[in-house]
N, C-alpha and C positions, 0 to 999 in steps of 0.2 A: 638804543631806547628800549626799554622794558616795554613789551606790550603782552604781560599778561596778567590775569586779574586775578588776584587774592579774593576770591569769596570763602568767608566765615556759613556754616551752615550750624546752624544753633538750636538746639531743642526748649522749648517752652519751659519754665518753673511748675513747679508741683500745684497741680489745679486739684480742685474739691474732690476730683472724682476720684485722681490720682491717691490723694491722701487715704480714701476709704475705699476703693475699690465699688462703693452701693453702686447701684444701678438708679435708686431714687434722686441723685446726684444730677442726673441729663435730663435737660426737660427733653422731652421727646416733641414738643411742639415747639420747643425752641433752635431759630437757623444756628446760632453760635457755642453751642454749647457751656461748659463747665468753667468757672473761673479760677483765675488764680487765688490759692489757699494763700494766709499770711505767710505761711512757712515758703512758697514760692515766689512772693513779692520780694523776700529776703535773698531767696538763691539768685533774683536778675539783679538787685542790687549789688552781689556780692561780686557776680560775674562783671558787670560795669566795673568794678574795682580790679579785677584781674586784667582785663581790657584797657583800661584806663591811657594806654600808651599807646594804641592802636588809633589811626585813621581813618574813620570807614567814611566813603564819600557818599554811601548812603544805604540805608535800613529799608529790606523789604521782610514783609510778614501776611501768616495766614492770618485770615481775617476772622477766624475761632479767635473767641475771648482769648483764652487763656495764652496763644500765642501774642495776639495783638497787644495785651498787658504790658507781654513781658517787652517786647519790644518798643514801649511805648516807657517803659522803665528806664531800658538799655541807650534809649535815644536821647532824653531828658537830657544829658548831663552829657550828649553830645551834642543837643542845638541842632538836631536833622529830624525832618518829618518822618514819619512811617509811612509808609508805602504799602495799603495791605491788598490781597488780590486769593479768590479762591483758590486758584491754580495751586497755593503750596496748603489748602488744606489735608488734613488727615485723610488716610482711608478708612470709610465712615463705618467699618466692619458690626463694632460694637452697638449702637442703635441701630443697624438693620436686622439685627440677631435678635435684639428686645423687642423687635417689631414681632418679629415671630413665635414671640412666646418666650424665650428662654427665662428663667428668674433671677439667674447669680452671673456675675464674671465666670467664674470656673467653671459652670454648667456649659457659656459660651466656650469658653477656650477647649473644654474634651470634645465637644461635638464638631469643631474645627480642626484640633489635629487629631481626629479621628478619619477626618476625609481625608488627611493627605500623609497620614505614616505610611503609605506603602511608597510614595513615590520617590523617583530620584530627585535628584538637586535643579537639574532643566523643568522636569515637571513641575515640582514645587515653586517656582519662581515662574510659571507661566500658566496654574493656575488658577480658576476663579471660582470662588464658592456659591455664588449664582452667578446670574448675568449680570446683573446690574453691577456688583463690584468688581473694581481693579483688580489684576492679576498683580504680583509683585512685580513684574518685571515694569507692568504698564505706569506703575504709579512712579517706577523710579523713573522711568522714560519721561512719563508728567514733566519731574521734577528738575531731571537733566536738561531737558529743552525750556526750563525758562534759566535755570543756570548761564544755558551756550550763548541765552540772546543776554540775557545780564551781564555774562562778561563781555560780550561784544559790544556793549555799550558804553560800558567802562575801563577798556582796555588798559591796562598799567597803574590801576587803581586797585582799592580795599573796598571788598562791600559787608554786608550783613544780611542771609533769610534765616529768618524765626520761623520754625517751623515745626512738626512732630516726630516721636521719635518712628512710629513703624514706618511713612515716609522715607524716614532716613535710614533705617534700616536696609530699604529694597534698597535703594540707592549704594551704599555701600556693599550690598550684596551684588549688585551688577555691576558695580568697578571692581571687583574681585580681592575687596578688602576680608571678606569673611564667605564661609558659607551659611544658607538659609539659615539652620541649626545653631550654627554659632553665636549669633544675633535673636537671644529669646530677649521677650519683656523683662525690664530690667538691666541689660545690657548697655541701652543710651542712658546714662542718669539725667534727671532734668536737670537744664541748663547745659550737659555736654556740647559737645560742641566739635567737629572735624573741619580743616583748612583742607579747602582747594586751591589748584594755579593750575589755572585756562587761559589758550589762548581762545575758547571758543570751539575747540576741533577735538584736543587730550585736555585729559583731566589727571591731573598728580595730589593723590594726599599726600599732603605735607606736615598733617598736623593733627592728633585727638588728641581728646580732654573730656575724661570722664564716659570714656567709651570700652566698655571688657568683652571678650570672648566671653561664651558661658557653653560652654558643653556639659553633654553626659543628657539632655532631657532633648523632647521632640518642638519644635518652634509652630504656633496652629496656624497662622497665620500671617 
């Protein structure tokens, strides 16, 4: 008997903020942020169709709009509830930056891999650009330990988390699929998506879609 779990980890479709990069995009006083743009409603649709043959015995998702959307897309046309839960939200990098001033994306992202081009690949991956936010390693950690207990729950089954890409990113940078670098923005495309098989203890990729290395620039965060 097979007892290990196929989890799907799926990146969100192209939300508002995503399409234009604004910053006017996030309300700042809103818990959930940015919604799926139509051009993103299209990509979960599309992906349900690539999916179409797959089994999942059930859908978890961050509770950010633009995730919960798309899993709420993806689940439709499977007849399973969505399951959403903080735990796989983003790391909130980008509105704690706005908080302090910054005006543009770009203005964030120099001032971010500005703190950390001198350091190695342990440093970078361990850490934090204040207190209050995740280290990369911490948020993959987040994200692995509701993984271990999802597949333990599901053992010998398919599931699905909807979830974001820098998330995913740490994550596959601490299963030693890429280094920090390798994995800049733009690297997960929405709706990507990488297959795990756990029993709960190792984790094996088995599977990307829509997932590139991008070398040659510095990753800020």
């Amino acid at each position: 008997m097979n007892n290990k779990t196929t989890i799907y980890v799926v990146r969100h479709g192209q939300s508002e903020f995503n399409a234009t990069l604004d910053l006017d995009t996030i309300p700042l006083d809103g818990e959930f942020g940015a919604h799926l743009s139509n051009i993103g409603k299209n990509q979960a649709k599309e992906l349900t169709q690539k999916l179409e043959n797959v089994k999942f015995a059930a859908i978890f998702s961050s509770d950010l709009a633009r995730a919960r959307e798309t899993a709420e897309i993806l689940a439709l046309e499977k007849k399973i509830a969505v399951e959403t839960t903080k735990t796989l939200r983003e790391r909130d990098i980008v509105r704690y930056a706005m908080k302090l001033g910054y005006k543009s994306f770009v203005e964030i992202e120099d001032r971010l891999r500005n703190e950390i081009k001198n350091l190695n690949e342990e440093a970078k991956m361990n850490f934090k650009h204040t207190p209050e936010m995740e280290s990369p390693n911490e948020a993959a950690t987040r994200l692995l330990t509701f993984i271990r207990e999802t597949a333990v729950a599901y053992a010998g089954q398919t599931i699905m988390i909807v979830c974001h890409s820098n998330l995913m990113r740490c994550l596959l940078n601490h299963l030693g699929y890429a280094k920090f670098d390798e994995l800049m923005r733009g690297s997960v495309k929405n709706t990507a998506y990488f297959v795990l098989e756990s029993d709960g203890v190792d984790f094996i990729i088995k599977e990307t879609s829509g997932i590139q290395k991008i070398n040659g620039e510095k990753r800020p965060f």
